[in-house]
Backbone as ProteinMPNN parsed JSONL, in Angstrom:
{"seq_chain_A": "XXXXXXXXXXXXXXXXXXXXXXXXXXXXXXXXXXXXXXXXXXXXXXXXXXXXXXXXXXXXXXXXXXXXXXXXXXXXXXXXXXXXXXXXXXXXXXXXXXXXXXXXXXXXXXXXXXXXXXXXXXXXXXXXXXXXXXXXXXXXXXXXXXXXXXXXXXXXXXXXXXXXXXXXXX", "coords_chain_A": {"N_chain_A": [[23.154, -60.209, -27.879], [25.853, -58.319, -27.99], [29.392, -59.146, -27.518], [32.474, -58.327, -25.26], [35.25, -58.277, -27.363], [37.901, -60.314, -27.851], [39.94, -60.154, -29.048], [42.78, -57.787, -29.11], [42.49, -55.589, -30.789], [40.215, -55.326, -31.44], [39.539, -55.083, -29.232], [39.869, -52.734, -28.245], [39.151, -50.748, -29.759], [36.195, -51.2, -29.547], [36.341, -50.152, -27.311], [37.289, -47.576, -27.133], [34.898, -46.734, -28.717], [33.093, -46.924, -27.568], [33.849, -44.54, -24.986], [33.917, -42.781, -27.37], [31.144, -42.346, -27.966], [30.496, -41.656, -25.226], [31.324, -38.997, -25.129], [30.171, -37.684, -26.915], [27.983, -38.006, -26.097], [27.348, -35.563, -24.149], [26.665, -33.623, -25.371], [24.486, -34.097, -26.994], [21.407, -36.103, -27.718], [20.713, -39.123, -27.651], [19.039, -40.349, -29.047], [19.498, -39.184, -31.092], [21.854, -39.793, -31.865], [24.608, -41.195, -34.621], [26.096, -43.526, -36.165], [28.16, -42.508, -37.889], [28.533, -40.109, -36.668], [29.872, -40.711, -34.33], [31.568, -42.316, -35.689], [33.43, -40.954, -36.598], [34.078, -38.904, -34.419], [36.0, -40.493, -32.989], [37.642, -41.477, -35.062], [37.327, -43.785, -36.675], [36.64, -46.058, -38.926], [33.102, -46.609, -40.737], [33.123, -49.471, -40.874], [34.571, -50.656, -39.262], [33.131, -49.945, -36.629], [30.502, -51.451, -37.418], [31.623, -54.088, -37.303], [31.628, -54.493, -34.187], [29.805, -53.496, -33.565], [26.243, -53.628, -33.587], [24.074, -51.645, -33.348], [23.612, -48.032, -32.164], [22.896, -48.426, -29.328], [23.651, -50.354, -28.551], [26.287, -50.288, -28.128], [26.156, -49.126, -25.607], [24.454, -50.813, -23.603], [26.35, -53.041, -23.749], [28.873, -51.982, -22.271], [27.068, -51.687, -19.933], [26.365, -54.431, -19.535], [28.564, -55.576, -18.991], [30.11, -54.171, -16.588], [27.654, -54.989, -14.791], [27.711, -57.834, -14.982], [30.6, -57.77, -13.52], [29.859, -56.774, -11.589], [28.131, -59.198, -10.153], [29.642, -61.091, -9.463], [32.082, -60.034, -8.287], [30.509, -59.444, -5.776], [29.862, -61.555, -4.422], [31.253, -62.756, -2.31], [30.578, -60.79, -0.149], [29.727, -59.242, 3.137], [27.776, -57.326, 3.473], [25.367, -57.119, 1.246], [23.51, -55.082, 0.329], [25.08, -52.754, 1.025], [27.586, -52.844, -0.21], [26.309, -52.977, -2.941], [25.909, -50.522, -3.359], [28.431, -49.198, -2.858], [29.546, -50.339, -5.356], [28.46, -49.689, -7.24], [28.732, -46.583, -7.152], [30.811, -46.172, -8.811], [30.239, -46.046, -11.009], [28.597, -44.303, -11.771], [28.264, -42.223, -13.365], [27.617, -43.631, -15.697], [25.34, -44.872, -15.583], [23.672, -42.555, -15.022], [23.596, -41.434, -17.784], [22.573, -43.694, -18.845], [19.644, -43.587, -17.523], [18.663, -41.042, -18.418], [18.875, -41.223, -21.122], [17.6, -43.78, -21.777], [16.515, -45.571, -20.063], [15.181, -48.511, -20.51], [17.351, -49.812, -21.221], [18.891, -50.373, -18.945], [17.022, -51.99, -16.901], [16.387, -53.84, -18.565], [18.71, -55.647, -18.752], [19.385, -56.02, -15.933], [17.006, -57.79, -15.282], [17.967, -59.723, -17.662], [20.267, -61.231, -16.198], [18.578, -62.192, -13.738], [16.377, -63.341, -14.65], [16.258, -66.203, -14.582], [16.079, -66.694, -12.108], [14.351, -66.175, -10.359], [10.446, -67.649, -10.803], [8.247, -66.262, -10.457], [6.917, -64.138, -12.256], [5.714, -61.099, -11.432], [7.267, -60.553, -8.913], [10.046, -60.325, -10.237], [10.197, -58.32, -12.094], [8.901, -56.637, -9.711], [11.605, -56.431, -8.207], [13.489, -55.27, -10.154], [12.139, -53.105, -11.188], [12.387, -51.796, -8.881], [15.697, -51.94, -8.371], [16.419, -50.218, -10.626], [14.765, -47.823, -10.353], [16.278, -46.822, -7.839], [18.965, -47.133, -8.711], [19.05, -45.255, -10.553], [17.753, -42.891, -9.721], [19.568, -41.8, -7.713], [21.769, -41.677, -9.312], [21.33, -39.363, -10.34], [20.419, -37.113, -8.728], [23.291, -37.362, -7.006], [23.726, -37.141, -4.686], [24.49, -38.735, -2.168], [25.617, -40.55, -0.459], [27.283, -43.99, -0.719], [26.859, -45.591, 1.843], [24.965, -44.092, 3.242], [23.125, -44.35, 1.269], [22.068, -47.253, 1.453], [21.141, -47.371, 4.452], [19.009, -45.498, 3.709], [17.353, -46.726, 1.62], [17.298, -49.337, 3.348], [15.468, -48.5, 5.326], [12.89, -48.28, 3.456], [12.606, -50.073, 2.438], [12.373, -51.587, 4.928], [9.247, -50.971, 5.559], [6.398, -51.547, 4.974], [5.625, -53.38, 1.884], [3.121, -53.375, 1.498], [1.731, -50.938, 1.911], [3.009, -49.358, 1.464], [2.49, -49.081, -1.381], [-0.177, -48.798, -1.205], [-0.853, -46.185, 0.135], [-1.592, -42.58, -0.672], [-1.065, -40.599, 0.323]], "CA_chain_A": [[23.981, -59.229, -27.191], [27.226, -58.153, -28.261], [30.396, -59.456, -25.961], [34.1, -57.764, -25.812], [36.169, -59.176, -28.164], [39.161, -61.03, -26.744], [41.388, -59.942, -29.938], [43.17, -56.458, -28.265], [42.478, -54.654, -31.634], [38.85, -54.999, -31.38], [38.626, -54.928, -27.99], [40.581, -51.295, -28.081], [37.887, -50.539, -30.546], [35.521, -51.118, -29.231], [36.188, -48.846, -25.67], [37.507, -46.067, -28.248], [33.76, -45.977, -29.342], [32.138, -46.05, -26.281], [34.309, -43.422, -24.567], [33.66, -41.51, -28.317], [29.895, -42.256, -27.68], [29.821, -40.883, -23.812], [31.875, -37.704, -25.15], [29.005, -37.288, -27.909], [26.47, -37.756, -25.132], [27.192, -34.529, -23.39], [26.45, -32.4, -26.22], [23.637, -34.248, -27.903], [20.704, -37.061, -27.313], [21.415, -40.91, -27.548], [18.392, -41.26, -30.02], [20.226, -38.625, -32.498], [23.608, -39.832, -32.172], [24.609, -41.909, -34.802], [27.739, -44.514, -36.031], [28.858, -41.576, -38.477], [28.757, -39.178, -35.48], [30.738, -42.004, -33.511], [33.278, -42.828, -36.04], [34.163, -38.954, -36.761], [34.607, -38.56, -33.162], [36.736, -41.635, -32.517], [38.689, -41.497, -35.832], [37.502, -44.973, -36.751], [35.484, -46.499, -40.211], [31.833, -47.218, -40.388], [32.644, -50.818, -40.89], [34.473, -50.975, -37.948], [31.734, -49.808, -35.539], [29.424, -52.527, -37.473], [32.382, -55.054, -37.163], [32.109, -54.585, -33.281], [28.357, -53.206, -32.459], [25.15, -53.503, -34.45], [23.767, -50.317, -33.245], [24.474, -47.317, -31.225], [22.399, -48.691, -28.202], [24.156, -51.778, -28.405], [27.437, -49.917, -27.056], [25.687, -49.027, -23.971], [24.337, -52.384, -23.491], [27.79, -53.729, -24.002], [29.117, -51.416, -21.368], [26.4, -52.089, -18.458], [26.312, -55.627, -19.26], [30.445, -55.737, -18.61], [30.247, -53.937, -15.078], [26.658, -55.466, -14.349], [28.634, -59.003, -14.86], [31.489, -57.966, -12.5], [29.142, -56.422, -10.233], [27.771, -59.816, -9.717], [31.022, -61.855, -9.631], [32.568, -59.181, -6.801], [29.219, -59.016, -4.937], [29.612, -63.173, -3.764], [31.892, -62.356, -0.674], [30.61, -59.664, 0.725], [28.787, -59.828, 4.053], [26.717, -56.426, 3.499], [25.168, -57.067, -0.157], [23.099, -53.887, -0.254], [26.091, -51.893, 1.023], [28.252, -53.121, -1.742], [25.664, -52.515, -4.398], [26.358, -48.938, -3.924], [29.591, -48.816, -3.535], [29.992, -50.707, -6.393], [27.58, -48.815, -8.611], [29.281, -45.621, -6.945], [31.656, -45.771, -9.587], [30.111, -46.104, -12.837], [26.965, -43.78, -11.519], [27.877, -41.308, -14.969], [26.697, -44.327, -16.893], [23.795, -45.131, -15.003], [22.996, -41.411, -15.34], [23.438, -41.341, -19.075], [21.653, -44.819, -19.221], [18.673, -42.947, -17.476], [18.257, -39.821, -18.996], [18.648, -41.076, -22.452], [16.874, -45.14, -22.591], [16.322, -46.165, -18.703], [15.053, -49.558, -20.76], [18.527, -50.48, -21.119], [19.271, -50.623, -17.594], [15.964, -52.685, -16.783], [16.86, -54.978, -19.451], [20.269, -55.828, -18.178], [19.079, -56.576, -14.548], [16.249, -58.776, -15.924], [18.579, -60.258, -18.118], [20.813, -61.629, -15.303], [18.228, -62.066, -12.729], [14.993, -64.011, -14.983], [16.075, -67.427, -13.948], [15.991, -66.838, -10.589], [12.473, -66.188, -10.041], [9.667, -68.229, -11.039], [7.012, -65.052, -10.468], [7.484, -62.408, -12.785], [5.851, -59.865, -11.028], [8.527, -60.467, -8.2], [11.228, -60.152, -10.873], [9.415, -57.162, -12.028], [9.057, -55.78, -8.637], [12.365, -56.359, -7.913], [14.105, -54.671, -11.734], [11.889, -51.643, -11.14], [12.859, -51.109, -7.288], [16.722, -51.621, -8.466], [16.511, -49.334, -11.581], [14.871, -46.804, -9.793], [16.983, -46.247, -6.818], [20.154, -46.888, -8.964], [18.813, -43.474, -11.354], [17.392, -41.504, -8.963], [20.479, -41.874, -7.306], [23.115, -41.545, -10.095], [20.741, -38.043, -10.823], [20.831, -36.561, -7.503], [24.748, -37.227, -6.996], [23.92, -36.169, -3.277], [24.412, -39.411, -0.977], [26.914, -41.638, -0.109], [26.868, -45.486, -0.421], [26.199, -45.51, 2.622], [23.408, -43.301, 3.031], [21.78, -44.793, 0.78], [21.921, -48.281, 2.324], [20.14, -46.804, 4.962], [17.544, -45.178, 3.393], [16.826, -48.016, 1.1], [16.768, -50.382, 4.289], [14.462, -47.756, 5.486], [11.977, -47.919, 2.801], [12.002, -51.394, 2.074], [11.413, -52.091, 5.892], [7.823, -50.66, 5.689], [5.2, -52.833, 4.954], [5.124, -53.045, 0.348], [1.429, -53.256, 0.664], [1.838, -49.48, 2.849], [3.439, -47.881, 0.56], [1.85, -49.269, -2.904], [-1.678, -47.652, -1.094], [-0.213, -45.059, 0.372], [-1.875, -41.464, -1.484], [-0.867, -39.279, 1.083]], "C_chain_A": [[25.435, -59.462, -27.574], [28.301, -58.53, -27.293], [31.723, -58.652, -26.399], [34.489, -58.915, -26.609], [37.656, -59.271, -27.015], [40.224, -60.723, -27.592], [41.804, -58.6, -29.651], [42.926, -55.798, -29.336], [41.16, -54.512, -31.567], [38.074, -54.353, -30.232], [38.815, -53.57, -27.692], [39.789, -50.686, -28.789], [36.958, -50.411, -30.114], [34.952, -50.382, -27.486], [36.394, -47.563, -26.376], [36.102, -45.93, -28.623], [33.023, -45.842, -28.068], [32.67, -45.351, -25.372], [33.819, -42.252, -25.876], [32.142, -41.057, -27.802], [29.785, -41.487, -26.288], [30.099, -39.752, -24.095], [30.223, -36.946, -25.741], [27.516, -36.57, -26.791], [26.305, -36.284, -24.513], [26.806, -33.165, -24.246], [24.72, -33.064, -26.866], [22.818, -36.038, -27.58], [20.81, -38.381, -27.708], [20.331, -41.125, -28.928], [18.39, -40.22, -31.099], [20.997, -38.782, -32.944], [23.572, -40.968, -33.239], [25.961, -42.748, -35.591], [28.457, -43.242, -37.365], [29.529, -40.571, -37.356], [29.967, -40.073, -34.522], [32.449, -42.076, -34.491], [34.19, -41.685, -36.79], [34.517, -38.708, -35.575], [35.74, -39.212, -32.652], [37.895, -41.98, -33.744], [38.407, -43.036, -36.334], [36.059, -45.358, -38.124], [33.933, -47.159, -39.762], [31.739, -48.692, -40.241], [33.609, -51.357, -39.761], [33.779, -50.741, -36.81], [30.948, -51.029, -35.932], [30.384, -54.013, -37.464], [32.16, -55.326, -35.465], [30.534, -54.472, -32.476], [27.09, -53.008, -33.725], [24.335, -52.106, -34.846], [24.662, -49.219, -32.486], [24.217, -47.431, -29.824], [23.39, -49.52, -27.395], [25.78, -51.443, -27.221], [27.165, -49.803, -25.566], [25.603, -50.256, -23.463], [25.581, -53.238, -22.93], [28.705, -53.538, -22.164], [28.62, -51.637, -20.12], [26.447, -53.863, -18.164], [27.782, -55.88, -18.677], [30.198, -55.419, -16.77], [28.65, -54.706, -14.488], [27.128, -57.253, -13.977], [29.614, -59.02, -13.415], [30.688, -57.446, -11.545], [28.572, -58.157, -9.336], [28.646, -60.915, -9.367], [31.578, -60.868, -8.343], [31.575, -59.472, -5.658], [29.005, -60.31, -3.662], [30.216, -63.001, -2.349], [31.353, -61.639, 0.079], [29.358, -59.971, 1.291], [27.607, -58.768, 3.874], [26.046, -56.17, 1.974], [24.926, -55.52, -0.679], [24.555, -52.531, -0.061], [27.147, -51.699, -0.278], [27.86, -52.92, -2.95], [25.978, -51.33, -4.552], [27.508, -48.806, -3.738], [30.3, -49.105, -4.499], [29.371, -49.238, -7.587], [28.186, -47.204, -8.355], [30.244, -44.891, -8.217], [31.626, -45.929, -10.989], [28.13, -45.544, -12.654], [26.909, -42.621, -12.758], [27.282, -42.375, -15.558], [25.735, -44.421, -16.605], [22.85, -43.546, -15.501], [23.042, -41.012, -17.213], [22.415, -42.215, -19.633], [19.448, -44.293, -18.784], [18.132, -41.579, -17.661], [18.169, -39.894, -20.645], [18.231, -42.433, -23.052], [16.96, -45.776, -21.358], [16.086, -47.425, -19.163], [16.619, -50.434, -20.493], [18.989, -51.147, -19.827], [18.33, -51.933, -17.102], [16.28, -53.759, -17.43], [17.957, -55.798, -18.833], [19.74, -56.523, -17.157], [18.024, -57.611, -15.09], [16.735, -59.962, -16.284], [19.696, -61.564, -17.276], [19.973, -62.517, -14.479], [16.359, -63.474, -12.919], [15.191, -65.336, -14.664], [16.093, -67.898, -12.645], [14.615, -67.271, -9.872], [11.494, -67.03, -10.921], [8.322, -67.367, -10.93], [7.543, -63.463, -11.683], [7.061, -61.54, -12.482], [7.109, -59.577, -9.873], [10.161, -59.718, -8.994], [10.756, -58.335, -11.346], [9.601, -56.05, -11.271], [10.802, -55.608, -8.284], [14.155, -55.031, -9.585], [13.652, -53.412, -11.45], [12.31, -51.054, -9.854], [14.564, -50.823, -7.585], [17.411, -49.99, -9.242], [16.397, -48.092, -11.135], [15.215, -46.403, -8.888], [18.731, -45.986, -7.604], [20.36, -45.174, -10.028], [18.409, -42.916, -10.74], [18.627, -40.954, -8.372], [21.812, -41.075, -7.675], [22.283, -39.688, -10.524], [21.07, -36.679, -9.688], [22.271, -36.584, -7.115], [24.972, -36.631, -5.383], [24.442, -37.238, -2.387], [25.7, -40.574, -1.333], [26.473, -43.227, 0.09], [26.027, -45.623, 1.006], [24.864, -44.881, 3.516], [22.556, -43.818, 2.325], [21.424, -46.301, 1.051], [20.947, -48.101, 3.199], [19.199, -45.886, 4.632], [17.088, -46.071, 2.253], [16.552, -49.292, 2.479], [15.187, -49.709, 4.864], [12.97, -48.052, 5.267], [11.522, -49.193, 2.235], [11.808, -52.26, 3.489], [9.899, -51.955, 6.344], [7.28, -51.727, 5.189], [5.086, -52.654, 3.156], [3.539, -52.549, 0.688], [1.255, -51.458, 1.257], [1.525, -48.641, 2.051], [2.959, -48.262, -0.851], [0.231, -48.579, -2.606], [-2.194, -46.917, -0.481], [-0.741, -43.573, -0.302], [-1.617, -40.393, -0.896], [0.496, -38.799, 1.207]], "O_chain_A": [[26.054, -60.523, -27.495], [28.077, -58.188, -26.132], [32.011, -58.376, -27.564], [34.166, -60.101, -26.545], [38.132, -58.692, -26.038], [41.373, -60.902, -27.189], [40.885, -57.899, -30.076], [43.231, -54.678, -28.925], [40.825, -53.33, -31.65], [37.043, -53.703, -30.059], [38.014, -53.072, -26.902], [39.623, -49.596, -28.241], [36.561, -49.249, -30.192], [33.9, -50.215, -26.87], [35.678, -46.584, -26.169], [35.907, -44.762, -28.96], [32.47, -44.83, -27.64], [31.86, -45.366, -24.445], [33.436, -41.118, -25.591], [31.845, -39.941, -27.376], [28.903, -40.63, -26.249], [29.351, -38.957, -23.525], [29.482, -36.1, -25.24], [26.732, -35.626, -26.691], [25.164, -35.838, -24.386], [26.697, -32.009, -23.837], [23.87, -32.215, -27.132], [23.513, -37.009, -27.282], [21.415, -38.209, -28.766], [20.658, -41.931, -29.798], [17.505, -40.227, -31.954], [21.326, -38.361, -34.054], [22.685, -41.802, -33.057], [27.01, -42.164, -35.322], [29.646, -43.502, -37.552], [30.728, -40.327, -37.221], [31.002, -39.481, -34.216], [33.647, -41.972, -34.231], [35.292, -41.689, -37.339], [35.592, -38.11, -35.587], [36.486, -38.591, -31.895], [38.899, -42.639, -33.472], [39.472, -43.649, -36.414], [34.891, -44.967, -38.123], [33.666, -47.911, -38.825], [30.775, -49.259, -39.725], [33.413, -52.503, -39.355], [33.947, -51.568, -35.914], [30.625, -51.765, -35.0], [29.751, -55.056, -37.634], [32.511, -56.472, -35.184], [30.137, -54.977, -31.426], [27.221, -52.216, -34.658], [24.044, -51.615, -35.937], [25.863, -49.288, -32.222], [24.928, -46.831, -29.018], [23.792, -49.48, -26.233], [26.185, -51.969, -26.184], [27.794, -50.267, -24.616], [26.563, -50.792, -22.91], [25.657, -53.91, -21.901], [29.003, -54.365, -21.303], [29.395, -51.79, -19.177], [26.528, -54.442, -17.081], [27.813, -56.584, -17.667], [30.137, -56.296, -15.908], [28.83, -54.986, -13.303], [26.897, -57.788, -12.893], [29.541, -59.846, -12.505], [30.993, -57.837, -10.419], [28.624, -58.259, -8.11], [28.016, -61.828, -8.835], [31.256, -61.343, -7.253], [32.057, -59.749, -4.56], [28.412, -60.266, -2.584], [29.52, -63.143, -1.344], [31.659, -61.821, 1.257], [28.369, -60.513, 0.798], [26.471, -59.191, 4.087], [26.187, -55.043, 1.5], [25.551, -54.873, -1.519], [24.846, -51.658, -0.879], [27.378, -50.743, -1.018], [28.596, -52.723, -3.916], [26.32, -50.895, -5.652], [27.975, -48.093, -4.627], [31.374, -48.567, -4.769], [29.801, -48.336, -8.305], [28.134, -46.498, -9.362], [30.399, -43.707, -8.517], [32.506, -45.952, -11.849], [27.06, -45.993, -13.062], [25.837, -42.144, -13.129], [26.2, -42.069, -16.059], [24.903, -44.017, -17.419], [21.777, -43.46, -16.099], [22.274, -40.143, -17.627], [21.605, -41.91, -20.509], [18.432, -44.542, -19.432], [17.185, -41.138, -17.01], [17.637, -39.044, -21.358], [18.298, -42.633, -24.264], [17.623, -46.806, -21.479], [16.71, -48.159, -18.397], [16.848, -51.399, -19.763], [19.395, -52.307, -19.744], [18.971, -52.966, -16.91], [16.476, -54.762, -16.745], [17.565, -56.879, -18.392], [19.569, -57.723, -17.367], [18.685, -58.599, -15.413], [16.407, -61.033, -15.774], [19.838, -62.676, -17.783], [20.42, -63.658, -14.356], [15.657, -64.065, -12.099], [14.114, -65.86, -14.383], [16.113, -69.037, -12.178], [14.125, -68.188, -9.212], [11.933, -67.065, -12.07], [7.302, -67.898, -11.369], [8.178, -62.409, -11.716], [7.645, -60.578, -12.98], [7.803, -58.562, -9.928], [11.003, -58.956, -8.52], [11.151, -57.347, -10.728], [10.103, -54.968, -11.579], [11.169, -54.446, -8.105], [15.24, -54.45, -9.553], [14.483, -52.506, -11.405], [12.571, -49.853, -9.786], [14.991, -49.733, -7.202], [18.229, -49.146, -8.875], [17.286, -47.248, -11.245], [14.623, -45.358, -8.619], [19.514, -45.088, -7.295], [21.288, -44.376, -10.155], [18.638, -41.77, -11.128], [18.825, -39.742, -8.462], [22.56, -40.332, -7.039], [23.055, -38.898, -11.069], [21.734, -35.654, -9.841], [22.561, -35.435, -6.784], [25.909, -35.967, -4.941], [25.071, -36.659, -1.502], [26.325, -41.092, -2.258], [25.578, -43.627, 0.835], [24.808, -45.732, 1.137], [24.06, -45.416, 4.28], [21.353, -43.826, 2.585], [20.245, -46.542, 0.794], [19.845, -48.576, 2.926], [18.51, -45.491, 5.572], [15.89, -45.823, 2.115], [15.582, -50.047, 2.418], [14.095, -50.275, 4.823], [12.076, -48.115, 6.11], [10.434, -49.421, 1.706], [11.263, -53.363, 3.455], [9.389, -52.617, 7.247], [7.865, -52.799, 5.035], [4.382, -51.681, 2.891], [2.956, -51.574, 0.215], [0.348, -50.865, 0.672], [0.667, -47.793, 1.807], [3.196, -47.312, -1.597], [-0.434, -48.004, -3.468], [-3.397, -46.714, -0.316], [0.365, -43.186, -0.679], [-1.848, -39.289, -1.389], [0.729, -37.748, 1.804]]}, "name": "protein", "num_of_chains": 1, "seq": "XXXXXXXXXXXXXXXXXXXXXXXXXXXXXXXXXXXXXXXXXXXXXXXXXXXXXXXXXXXXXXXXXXXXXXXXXXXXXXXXXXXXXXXXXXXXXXXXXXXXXXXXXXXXXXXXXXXXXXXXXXXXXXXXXXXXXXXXXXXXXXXXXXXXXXXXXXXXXXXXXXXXXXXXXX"}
């Protein structure tokens, strides 16, 4: 995994492409776009995109891993965790919604990534990656509820009983 660069020419570089890349996104699909399309949009040489990012995924990546980092670094103080998850994620819910409409893996990955030495069960980790992922994209899709709202209806839904609602058909 790719990290910011700490030298301000790269690191300016490398937000110039992934602001070029989100522009791109709104016209055209993540697994057409590619570092020509990027460095025509952004004004910047092919061998600086591969000086900074391997692929064009990799930008994303780059991007969630950055706020997925400070999400977890902010997150230590605070007395209401789940509350804070959304109002954190509140503000970078276009990426989330780009991240799930055009490679939801990415997202999954990321949280995993963070989260695999915690657990010692991987379906737990598992359970817990797919419950995040999909409340943080359904979420960022819908654009209807408020941190708080959704606090409470995630407390909601994870106060039922798992085994309920996994055999649940009705």
């Amino acid at each position: 995994m790719k990290e910011f660069k700490t030298n301000k020419k790269a690191f300016d570089s490398q937000v110039k492409i992934y602001k070029s890349l989100r522009r791109i996104l709104l016209t055209k699909p993540l697994s057409d776009v590619t570092v020509a399309d990027i460095s025509q949009e952004c004004g910047i040489s092919r061998s600086t995109f591969y000086r900074n990012f391997n692929n064009v995924i990799e930008v994303l990546e780059l991007m969630l891993d950055y706020f997925y980092k400070r999400y977890l670094d902010e997150r230590v103080d605070k007395p209401n965790q789940l509350l804070f998850f959304f109002e954190y994620w509140r503000y970078h819910k276009d990426l989330i919604n780009i991240i799930y409409t055009q490679n939801e893996s990415i997202l999954k990955d990321c949280i995993k990534r963070y989260d695999k030495n915690k657990y010692d069960n991987p379906y737990l980790l598992d359970l817990k990656v797919s419950i995040l992922s999909s409340i943080l994209c359904n979420w960022s899709n819908l654009k209807k509820n408020t941190p708080k709202e959704m606090e409470e209806i995630t407390r909601a839904i994870l106060e039922k009983k798992c085994i309920d609602i996994l055999i649940d058909y009705n």
